[in-house]
N, C-alpha and C positions, 0 to 999 in steps of 0.2 A: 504494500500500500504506500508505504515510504515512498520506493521507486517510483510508481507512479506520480505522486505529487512532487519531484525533483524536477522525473522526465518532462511535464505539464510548464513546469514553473519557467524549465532553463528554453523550452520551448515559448513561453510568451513573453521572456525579454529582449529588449530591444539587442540586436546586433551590438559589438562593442561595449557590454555592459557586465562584461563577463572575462575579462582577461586583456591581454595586449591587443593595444591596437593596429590594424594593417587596415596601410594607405595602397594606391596606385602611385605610380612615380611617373614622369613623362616627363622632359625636357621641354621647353621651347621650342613650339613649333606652329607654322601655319594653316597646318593643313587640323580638318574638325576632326579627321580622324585619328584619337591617341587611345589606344587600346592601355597602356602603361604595364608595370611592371611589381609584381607586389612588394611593397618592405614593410616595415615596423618603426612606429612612430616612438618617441620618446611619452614618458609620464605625463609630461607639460604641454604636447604637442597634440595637434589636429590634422584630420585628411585636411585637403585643400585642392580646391579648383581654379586659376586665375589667370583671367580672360585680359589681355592687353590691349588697347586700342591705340590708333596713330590715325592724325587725321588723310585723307584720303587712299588708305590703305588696308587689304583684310586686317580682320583681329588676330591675333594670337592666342594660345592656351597653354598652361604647363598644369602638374599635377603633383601631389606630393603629400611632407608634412610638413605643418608651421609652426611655431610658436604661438599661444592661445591667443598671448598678448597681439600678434599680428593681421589676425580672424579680419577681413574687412577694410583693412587699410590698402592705400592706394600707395602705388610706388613707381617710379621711372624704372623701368629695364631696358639690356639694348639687344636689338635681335636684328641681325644682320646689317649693322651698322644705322639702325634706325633706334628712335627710344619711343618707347610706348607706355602708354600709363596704365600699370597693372593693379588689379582688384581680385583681391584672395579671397575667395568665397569658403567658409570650414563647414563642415558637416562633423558630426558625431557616430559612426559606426565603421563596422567592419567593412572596410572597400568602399564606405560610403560616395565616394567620390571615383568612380567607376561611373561609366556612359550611364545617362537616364534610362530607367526601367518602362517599358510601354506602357500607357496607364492602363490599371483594369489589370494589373499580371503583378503575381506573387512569389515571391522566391521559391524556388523549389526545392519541397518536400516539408515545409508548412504543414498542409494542411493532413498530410499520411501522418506527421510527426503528435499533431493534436489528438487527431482521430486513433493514434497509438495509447497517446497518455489517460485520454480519457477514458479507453478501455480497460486499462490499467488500472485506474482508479475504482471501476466497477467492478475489478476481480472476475471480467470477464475472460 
């Protein structure tokens, strides 16, 4: 019965609420497409998503982790001899900063993983 109400519990918390956190990593780049790389952020640290702009020119995007204290600030970068002004956007979970999920779609194995617990918990 224990089991069950663990399995239930570690199932309904949020991502990253539960151990170390992992970011994507992506460099500076122009193209929308950054698949990234996974790594491990520090204790003080956030995923991060941040989007560059220059005027008359595409945006840029890099991916990673930041500093909390940096969450939303705006900064000059230079990406191929231009400077663009970057906005670190932080998120809180595991990968949370990985390409947007389609709306209407749930990570997979949610919902086996509930439908486990809670038979579990019925001693079925």
């Amino acid at each position: 019965m224990v089991l069950g109400w663990l399995l239930l519990l570690g199932m309904a918390l949020p991502p990253g609420t539960t151990g170390t956190k992992n970011c994507l990593f992506c460099e500076l780049t122009d193209s929308l497409s950054c698949p990234g790389i996974p790594m491990n952020c520090g204790n003080d640290e956030d995923c991060f998503t941040g989007q560059g702009t220059a005027p008359g020119l595409s945006p840029i995007i890099n991916k990673g982790c930041v500093q909390s204290s940096s969450c939303g600030r705006e900064e000059p970068v230079t990406y191929q001899g231009v400077t663009y002004s970057l906005v670190s956007t932080c998120c809180y979970g595991n990968l949370c900063n990985r390409a947007p999920v389609p709306a209407g779609s749930r990570p997979v194995g949610t919902p086996t993983g509930l439908a486990l617990g809670v038979l579990l918990l019925r001693g079925l």
